[in-house]
RODO-2510 file (C-alpha; in nm, 4 decimals, decimal comma):
residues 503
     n   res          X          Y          Z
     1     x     2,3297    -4,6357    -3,4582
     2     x     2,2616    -4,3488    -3,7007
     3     x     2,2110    -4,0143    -3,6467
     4     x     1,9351    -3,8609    -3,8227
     5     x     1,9013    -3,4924    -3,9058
     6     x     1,6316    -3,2599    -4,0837
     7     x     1,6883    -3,1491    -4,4841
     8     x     1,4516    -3,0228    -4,7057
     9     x     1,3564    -3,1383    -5,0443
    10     x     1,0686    -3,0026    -5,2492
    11     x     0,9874    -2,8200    -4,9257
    12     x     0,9285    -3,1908    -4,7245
    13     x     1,1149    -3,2758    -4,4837
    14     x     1,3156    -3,6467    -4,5163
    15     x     1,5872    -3,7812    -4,2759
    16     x     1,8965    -3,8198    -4,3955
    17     x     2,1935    -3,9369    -4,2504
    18     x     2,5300    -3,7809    -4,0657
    19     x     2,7137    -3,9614    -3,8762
    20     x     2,7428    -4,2189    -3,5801
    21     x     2,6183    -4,1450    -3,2792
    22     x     2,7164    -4,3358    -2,9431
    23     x     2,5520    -4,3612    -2,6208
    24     x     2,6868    -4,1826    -2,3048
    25     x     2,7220    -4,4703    -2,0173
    26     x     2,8110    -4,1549    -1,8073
    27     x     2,5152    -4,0098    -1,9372
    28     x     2,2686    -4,2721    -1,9081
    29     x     2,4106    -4,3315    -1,5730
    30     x     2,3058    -3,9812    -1,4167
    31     x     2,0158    -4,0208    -1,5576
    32     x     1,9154    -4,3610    -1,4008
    33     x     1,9992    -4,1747    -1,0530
    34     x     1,7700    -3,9070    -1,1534
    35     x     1,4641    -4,1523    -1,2377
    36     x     1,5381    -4,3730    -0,9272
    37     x     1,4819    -4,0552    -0,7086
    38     x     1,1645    -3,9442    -0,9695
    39     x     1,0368    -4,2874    -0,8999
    40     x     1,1260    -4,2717    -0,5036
    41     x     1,0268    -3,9105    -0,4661
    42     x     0,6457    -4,0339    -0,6558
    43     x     0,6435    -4,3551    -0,4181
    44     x     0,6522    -4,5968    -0,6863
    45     x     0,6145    -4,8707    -0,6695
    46     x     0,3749    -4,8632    -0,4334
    47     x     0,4078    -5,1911    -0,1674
    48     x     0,2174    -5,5161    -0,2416
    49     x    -0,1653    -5,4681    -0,1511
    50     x    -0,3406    -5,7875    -0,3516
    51     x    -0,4032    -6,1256    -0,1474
    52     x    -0,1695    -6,4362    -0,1909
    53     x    -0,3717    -6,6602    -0,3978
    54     x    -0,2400    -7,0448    -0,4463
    55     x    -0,5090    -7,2659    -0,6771
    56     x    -0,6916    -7,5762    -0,4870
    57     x    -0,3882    -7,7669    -0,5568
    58     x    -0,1530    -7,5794    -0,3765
    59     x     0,0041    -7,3836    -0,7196
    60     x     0,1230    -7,0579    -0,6844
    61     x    -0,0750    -6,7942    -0,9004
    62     x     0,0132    -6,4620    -1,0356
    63     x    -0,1940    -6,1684    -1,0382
    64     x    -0,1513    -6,0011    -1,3445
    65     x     0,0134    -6,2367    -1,6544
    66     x     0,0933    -5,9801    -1,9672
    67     x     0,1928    -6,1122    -2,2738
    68     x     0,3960    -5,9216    -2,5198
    69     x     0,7135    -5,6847    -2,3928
    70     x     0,6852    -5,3943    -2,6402
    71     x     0,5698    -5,0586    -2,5819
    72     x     0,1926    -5,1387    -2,4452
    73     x     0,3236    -5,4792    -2,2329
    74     x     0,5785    -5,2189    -2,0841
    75     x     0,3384    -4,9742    -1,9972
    76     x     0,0890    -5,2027    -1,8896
    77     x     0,3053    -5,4155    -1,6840
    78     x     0,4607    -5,0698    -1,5191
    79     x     0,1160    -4,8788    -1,4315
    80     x     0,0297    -5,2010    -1,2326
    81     x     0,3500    -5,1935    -0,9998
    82     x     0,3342    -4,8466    -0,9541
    83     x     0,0128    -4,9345    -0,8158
    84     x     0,1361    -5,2081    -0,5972
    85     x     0,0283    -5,4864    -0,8095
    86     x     0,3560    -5,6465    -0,7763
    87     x     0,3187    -5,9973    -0,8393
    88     x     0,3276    -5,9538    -1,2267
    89     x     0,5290    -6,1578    -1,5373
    90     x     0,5467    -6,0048    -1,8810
    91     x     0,5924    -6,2609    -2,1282
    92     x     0,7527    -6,2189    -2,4960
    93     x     0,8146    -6,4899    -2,7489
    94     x     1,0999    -6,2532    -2,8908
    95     x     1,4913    -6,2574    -2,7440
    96     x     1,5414    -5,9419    -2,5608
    97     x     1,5827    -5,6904    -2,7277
    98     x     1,3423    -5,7909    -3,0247
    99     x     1,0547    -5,7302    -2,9026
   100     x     0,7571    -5,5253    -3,1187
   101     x     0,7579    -5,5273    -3,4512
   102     x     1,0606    -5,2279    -3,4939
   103     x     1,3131    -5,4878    -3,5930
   104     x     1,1023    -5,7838    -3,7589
   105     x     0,8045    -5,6517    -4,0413
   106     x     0,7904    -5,2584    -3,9458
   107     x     1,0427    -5,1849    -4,2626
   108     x     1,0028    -4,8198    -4,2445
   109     x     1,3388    -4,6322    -4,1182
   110     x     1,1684    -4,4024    -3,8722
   111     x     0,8961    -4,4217    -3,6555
   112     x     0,5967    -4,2316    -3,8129
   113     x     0,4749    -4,0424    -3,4819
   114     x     0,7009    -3,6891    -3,4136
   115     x     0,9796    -3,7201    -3,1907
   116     x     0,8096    -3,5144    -2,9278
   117     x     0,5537    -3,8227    -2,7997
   118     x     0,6638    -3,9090    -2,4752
   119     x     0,6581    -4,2700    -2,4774
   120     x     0,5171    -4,4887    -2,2571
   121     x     0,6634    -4,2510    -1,9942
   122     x     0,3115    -4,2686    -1,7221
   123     x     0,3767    -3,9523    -1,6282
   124     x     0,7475    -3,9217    -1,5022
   125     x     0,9030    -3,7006    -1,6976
   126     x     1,2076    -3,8569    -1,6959
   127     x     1,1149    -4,1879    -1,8277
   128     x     1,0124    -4,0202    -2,1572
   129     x     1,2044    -4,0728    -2,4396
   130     x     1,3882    -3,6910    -2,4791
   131     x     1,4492    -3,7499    -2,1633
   132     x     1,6383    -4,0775    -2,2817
   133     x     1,7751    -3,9940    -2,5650
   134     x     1,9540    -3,6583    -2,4829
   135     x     2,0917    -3,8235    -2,1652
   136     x     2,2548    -4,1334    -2,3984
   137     x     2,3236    -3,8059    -2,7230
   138     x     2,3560    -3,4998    -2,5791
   139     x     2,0483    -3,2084    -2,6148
   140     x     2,2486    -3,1136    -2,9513
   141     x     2,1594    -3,4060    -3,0798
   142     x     1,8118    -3,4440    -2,9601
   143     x     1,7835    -3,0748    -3,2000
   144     x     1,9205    -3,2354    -3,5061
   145     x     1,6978    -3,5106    -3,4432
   146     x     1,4195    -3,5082    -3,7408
   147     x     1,2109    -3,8470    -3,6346
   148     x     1,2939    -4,1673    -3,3908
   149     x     1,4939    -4,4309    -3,6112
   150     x     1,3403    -4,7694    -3,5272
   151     x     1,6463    -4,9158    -3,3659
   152     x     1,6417    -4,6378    -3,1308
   153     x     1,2667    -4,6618    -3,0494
   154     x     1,3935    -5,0370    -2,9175
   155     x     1,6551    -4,9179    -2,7574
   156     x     1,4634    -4,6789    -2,5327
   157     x     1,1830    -4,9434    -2,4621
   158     x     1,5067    -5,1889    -2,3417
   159     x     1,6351    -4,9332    -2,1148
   160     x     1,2484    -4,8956    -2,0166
   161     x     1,2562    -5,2979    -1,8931
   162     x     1,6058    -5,2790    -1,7348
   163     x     1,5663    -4,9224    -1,5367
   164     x     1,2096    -5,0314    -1,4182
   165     x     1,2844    -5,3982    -1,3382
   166     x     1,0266    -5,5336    -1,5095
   167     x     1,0009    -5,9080    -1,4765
   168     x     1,0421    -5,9826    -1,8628
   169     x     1,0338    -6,3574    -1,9480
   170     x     1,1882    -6,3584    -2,3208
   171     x     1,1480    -6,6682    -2,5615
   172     x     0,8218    -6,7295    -2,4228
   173     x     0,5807    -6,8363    -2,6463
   174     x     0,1735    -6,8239    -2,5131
   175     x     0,0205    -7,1344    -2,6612
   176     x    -0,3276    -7,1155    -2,5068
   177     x    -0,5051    -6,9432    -2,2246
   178     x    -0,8231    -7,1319    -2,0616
   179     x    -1,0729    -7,1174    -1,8018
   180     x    -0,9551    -7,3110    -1,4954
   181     x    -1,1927    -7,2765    -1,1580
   182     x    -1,1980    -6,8986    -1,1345
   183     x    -0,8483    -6,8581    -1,2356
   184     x    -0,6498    -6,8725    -1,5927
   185     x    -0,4331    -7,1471    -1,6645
   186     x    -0,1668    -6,9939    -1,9517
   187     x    -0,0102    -7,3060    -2,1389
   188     x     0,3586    -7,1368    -2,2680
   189     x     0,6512    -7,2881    -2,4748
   190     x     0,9856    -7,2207    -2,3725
   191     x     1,3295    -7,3463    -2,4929
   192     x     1,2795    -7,5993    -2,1965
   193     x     0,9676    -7,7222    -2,3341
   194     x     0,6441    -7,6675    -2,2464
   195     x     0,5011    -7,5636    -1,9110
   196     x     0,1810    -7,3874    -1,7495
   197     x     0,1265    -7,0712    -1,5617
   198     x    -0,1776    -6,9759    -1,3352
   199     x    -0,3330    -6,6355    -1,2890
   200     x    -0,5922    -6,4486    -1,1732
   201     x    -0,5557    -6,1400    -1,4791
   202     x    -0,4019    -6,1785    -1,8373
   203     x    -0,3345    -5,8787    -2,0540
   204     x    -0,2804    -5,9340    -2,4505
   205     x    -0,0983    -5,6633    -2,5301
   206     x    -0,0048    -5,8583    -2,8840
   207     x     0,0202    -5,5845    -3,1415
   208     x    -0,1526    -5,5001    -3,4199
   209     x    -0,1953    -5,8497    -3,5325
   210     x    -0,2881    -5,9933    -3,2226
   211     x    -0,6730    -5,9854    -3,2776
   212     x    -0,7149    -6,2055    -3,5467
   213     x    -0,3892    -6,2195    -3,7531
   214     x    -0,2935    -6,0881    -4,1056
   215     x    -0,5235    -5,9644    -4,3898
   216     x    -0,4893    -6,1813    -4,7014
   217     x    -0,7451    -6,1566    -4,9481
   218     x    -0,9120    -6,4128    -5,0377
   219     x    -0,8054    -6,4360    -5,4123
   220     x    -0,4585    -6,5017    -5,3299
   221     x    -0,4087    -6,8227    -5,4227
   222     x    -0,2662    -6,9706    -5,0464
   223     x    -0,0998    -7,2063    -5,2633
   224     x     0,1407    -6,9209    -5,3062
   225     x     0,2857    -7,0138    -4,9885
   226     x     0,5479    -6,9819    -4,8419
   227     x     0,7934    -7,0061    -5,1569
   228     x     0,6493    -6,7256    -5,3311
   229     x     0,4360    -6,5309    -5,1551
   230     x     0,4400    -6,3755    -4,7947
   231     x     0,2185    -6,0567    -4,6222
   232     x     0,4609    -5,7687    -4,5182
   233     x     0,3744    -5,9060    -4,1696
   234     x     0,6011    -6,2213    -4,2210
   235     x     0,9989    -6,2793    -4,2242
   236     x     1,0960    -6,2106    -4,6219
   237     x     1,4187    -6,3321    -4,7082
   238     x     1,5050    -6,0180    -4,9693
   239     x     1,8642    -6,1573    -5,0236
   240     x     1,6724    -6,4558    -5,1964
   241     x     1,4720    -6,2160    -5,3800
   242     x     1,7903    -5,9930    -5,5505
   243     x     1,7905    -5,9721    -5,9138
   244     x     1,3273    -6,0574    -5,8904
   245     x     1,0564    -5,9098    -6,0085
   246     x     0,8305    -5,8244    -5,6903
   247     x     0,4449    -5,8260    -5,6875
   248     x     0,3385    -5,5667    -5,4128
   249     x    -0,0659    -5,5851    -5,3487
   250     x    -0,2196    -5,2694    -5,1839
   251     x    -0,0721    -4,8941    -5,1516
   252     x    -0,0732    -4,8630    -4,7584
   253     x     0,2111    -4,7471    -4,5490
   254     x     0,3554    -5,1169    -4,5252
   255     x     0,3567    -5,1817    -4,8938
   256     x     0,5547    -4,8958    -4,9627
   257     x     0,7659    -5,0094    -4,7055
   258     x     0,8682    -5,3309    -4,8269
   259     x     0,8885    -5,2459    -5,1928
   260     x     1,1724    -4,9551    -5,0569
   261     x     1,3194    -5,2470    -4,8491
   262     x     1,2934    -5,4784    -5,2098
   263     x     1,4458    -5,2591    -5,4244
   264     x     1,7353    -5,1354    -5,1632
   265     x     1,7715    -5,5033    -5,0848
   266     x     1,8736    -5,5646    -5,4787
   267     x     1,5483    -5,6982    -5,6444
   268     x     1,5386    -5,6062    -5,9784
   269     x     1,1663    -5,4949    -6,0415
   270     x     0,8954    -5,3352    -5,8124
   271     x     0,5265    -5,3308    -5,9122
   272     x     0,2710    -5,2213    -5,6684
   273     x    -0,0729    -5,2771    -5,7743
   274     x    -0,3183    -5,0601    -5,6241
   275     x    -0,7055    -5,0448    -5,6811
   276     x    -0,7386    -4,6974    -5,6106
   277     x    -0,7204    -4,4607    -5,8629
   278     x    -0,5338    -4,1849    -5,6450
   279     x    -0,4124    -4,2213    -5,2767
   280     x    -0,5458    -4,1234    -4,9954
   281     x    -0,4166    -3,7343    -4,8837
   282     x    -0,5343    -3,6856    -4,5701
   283     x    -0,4249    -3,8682    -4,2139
   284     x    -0,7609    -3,8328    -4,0146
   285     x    -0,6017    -4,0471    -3,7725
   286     x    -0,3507    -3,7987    -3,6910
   287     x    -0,6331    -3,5490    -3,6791
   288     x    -0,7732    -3,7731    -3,4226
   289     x    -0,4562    -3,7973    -3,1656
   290     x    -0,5923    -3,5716    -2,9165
   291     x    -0,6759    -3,6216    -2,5553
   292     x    -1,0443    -3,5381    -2,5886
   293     x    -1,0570    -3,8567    -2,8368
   294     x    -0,8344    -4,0599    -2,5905
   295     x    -1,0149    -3,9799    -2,2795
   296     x    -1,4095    -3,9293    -2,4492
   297     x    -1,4069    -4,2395    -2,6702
   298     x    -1,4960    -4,4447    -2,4427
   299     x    -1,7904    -4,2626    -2,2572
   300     x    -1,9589    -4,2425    -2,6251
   301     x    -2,2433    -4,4861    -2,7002
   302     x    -2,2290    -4,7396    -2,9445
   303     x    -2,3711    -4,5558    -3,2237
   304     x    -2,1463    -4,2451    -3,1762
   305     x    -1,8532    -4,4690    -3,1410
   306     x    -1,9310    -4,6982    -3,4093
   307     x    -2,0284    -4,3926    -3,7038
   308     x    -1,6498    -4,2184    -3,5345
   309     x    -1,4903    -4,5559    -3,6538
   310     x    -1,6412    -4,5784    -3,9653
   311     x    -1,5623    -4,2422    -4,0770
   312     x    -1,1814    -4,2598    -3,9777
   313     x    -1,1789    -4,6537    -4,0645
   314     x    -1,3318    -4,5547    -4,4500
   315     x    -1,1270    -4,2193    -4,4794
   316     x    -0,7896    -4,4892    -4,4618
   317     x    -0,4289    -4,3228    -4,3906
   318     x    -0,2117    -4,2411    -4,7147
   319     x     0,1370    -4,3601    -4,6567
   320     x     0,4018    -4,1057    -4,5513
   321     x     0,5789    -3,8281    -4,7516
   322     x     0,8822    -3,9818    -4,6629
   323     x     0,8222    -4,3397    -4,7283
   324     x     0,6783    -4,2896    -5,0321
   325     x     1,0250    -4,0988    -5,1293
   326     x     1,2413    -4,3648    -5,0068
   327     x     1,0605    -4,5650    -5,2660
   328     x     1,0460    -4,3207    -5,5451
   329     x     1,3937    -4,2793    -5,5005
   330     x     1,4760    -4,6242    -5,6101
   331     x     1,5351    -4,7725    -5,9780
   332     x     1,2952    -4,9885    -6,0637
   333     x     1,0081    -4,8963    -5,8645
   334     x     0,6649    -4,9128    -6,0518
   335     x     0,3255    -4,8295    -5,9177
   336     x    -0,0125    -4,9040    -6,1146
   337     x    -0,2955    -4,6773    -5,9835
   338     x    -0,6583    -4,7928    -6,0800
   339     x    -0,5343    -5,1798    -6,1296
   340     x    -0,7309    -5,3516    -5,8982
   341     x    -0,6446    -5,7606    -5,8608
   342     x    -0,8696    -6,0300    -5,8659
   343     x    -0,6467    -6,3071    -5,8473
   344     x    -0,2916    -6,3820    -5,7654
   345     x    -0,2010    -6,7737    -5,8653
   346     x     0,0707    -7,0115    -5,9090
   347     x     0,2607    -7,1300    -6,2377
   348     x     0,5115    -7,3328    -6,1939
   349     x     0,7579    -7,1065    -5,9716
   350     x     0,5987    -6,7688    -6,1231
   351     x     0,3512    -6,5698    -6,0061
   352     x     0,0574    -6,4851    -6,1999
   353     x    -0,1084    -6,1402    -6,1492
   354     x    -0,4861    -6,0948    -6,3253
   355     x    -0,5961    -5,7124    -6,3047
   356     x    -0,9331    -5,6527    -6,3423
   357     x    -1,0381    -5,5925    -6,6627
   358     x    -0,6960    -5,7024    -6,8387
   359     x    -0,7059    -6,0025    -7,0641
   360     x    -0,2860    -6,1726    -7,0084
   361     x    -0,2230    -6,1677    -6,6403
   362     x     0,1340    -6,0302    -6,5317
   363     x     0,3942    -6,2510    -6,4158
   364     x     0,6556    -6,2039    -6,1037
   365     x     0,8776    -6,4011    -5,9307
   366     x     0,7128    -6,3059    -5,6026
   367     x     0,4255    -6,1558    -5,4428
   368     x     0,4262    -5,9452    -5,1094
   369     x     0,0742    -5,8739    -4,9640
   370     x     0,0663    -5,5546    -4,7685
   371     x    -0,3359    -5,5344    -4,7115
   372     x    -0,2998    -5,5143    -4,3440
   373     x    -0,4358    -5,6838    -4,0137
   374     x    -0,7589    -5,8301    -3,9424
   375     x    -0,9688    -5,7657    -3,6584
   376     x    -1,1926    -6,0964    -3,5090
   377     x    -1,2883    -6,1278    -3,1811
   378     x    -1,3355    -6,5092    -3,2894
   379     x    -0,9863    -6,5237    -3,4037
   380     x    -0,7562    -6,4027    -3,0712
   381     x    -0,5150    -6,6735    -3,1500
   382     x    -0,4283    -6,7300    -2,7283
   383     x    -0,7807    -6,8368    -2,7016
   384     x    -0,8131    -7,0829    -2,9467
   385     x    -1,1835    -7,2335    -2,9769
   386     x    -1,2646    -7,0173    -2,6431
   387     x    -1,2598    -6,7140    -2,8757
   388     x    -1,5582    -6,8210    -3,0210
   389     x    -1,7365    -6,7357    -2,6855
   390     x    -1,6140    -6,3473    -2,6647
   391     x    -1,9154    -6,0553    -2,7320
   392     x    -1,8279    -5,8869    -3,0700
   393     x    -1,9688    -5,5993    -3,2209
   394     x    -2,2237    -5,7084    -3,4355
   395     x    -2,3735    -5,9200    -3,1033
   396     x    -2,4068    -5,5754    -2,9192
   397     x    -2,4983    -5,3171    -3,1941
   398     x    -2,6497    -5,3012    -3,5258
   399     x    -2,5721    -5,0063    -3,7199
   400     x    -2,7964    -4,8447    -3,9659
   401     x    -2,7912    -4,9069    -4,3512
   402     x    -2,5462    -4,6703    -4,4488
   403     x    -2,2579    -4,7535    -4,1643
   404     x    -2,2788    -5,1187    -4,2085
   405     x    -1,9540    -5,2312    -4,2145
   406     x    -1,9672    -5,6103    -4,1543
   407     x    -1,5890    -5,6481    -4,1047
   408     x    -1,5827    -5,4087    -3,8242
   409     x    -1,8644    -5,5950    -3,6730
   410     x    -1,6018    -5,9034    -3,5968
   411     x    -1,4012    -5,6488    -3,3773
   412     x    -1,4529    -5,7513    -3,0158
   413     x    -1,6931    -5,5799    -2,7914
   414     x    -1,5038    -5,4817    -2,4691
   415     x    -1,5894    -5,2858    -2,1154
   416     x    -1,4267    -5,0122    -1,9506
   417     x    -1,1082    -5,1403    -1,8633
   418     x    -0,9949    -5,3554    -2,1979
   419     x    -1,1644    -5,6649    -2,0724
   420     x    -1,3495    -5,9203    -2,2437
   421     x    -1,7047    -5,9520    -2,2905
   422     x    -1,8867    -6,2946    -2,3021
   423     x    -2,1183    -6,3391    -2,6077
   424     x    -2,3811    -6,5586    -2,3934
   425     x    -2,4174    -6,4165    -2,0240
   426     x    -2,3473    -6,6501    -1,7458
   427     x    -2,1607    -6,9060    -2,0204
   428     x    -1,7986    -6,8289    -1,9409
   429     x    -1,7651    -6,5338    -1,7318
   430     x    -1,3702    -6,5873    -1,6719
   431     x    -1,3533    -6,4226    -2,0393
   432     x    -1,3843    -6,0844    -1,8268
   433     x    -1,0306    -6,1600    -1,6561
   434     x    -0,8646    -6,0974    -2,0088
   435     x    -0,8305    -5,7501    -2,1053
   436     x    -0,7151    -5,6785    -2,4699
   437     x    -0,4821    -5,4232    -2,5124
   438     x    -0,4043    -5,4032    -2,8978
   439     x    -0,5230    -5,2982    -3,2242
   440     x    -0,8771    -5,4676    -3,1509
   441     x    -0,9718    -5,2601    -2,9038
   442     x    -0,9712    -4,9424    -3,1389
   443     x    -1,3547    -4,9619    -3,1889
   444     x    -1,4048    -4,9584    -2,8588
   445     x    -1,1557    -4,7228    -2,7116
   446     x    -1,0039    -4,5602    -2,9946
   447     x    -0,6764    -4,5626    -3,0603
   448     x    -0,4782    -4,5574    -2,7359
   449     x    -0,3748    -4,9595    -2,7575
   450     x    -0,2645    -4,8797    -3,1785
   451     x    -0,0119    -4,6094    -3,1931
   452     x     0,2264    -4,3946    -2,9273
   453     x    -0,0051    -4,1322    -2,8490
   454     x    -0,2381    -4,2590    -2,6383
   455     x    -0,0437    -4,5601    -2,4591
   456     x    -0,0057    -4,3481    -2,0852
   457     x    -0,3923    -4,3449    -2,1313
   458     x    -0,4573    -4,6925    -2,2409
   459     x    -0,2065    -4,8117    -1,9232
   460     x    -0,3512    -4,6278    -1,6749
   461     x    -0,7249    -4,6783    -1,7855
   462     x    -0,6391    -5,1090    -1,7740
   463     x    -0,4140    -5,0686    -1,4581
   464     x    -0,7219    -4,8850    -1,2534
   465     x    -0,9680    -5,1451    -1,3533
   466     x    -0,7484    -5,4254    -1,2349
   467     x    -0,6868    -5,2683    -0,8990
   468     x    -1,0581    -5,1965    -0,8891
   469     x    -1,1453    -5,5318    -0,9625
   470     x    -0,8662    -5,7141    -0,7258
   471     x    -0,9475    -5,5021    -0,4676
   472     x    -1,3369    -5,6582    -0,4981
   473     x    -1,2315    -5,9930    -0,4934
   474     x    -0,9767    -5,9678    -0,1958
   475     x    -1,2121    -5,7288    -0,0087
   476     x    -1,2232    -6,0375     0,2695
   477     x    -0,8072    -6,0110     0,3039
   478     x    -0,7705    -5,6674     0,2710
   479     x    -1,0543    -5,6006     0,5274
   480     x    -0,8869    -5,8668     0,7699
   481     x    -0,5028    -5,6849     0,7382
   482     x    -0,6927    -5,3880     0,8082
   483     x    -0,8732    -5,4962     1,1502
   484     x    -0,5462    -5,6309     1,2078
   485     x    -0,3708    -5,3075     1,2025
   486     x    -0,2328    -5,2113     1,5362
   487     x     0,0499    -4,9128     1,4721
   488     x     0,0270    -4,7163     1,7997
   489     x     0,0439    -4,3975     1,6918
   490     x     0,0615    -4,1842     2,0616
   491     x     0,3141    -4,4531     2,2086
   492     x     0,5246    -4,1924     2,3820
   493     x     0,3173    -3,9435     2,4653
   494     x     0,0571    -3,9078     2,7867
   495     x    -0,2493    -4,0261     2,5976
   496     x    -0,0993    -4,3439     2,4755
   497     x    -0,3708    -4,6598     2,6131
   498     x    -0,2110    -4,9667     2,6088
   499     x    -0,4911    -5,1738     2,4118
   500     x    -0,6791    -5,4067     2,6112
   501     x    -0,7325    -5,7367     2,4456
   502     x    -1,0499    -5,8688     2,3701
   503     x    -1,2329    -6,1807     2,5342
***
């Protein structure tokens, strides 16, 4: 683990390293104590309220499925039990420990939020991650901290799973999720084969590809595949690639990312090809990570939401100051503003670059797309064909001339609490028991399921609207345990009547 602390260079701040930092097991230890009595003191979790529900054949059912471990699934997951929705599994196709996208395709050093997020904390103080981090360093080191290094962003959101007993189910893989008489029937793959889960809720808390996949434009040849081509998304070998020359479409924060990780990996040659003719300067996003846009968003109407999106959606992020000099810094690193590409082919084991406008294409030995994730409500890959059925954008609003946008009209139209939205009313109305808590909900939330900010909000908005809605369906139960209710509460004083039972 590497401790990270502030310099300045040109009057920008990078990270640079010291020296080797250890955890404190004393430490971390005092601290648990500390959170156990926050939690106690709080009276989380709150006891088990929800009916018992088996399906007509007997099968037990859990309330709440979520798939994906990382920093929403936690959160998510969490926020329910504190609530007293305890009959919850949390489901990761990653080994523990892996989960997110910190140790796999996010190729950055540092997390690019400050320091000084909380985390998916929900309020307790000492579940954020200073709080973490100077019990396991020391407060001197939380000072000379400059931003989160990604291994250490895990290794808080472990110690979030272990301290908060989270019922993680790793190497889990979610094949399909279907309608099944009221209730969802999750097919999953495990390293004992395949198997099938019921439940009455299922949260996708998948990422930022998890509502509809990776961006690849469509004049990459997907012949390309997978021997000399990949997105930044996907496991790249870069040993294979030492001593290459390295195609890098787009200029976002990923593509710097990789062509740092390239070129400190041992390729030879780095070209990123960017259409623009300068990059973007300013991060409206970051502009936009306030609590009036986390808690408003939402109560916005459709055309107020969807002209937001568009402006912050068309204004694009530049990539960071310091990822941009972790690339710089490295021989060999070539970027080629104005040079948009129109097609990217095979030739032999080559890759062929055409830039617009330029008569001999430019040859690599690989090509790394990093154009992003795309959004389709038709493309949630859990759903398979049943994704097809969910309300999108474009079936719910239709923006004026100048704010068309028709790849944000693929992004899925969802209610208050994350849930789906049939496309055809009355045609599968189960859709509504699956609440998407990713990257695709940005149009209709903002951006409280994307990025660290807002992920308190987006777990506590999704947890109330599953109590609210469990708590309408097992009205009958609840109503029942309630009539049967029978503490005595003046046993033991003058005016205690011993209840007379009813005829």
């Amino acid at each position: 683990m590497t401790r990270y602390v502030e310099t300045v260079v040109d009057q920008h701040h990078i990270p640079a390293r010291d020296h080797d930092l250890h955890p404190s097991k004393v430490g971390l230890l005092d601290h648990e104590e500390r959170v156990a009595r926050d939690l106690e003191m709080l009276g989380y979790p709150a006891a088990n309220w929800p009916a018992e529900v088996r399906s007509p054949e007997g099968e037990p059912v859990t309330d709440v499925v979520v798939v994906g471990a990382g920093m929403n699934g936690i959160a998510a997951a969490a926020a329910l039990i504190f609530k007293g929705v305890r009959n919850v599994r949390v489901l990761d196709r990653n080994p523990a420990g892996r989960e997110g996208p910190w140790l796999s395709f996010a190729r950055m050093d540092t997390l690019r939020s400050p320091k000084s997020l909380p985390g998916p904390a929900l309020g307790v103080p000492s579940l954020t991650f200073r709080a973490w981090y100077e019990a396991a360093f020391g407060k001197d080191a939380w000072e000379d901290l400059y931003k989160i290094p990604n291994a250490v962003w895990v290794g808080y959101l472990t110690w979030l799973q272990r301290v908060l007993s989270l019922p993680v189910e790793h190497k889990t893989v979610v094949r399909e999720i279907a309608p099944a008489a009221g209730l969802l029937r999750i097919e999953i793959e495990t390293q004992r084969g395949l198997d099938t889960r019921l439940a009455r809720r299922v949260v996708l808390a998948t990422g930022r590809g998890g509502a509809g996949g990776d961006r690849i434009p469509e004049f990459a040849d997907r012949a390309l595949w997978p021997d000399l081509a990949a997105h930044t998304n996907e496991a790249i070998d870069f040993v294979r690639l030492r001593g290459k020359s390295i195609a890098i479409l787009g200029g976002g924060a990923s593509a710097w990312d990789n062509a740092a990780t390239a070129l400190e990996q041992g390729a030879a040659r780095v070209d990123m090809y960017v259409r623009r003719r300068t990059l973007p300067q300013i991060n409206k996003g970051r502009g936009s990570a306030s609590p009036g846009y986390f808690y408003g968003w939402g109560s916005l109407d459709d055309a107020e939401r969807w002209s937001l999106f568009v402006y912050l959606n068309d204004a694009q992020a530049p990539p960071p100051h310091e990822t941009v000099r972790r690339a710089m810094h490295q021989k060999g690193f070539n970027i080629h503003l104005g040079k948009p590409v129109e097609a990217a082919a095979r030739t032999g084991q080559r890759v062929l670059v055409h830039i617009l406008g330029e008569d001999i294409p430019r040859e690599h030995d690989f090509l790394i797309v990093g154009t992003g994730f795309h959004v389709d409500a038709a493309a949630i890959p859990e759903l398979g064909a049943w994704s097809r059925s969910v309300a999108r954008w474009r079936d719910r609003y239709a923006p004026p001339g100048n704010l068309q946008r028709p790849d944000l009209g693929d992004f899925p139209y969802l209610g208050p609490g994350f849930e789906l939205i049939e496309r055809n009313p009355g045609q599968h109305p189960e859709l509504s028991q699956i609440h998407l808590v990713n990257h695709g909900a940005a149009l209709s939330h903002g951006a409280i399921a994307s990025d660290i900010p807002g992920v308190n909000i987006a777990a506590e908005r999704l947890a109330t609207a599953i109590v609210s809605s469990l708590f309408r369906e097992d009205l009958k139960a609840i109503r029942h345990n309630l009539e049967q209710y029978d503490e005595p509460e003046l046993e033991g004083t003058p005016f205690f009547v011993r209840a007379v039972p009813r005829d």
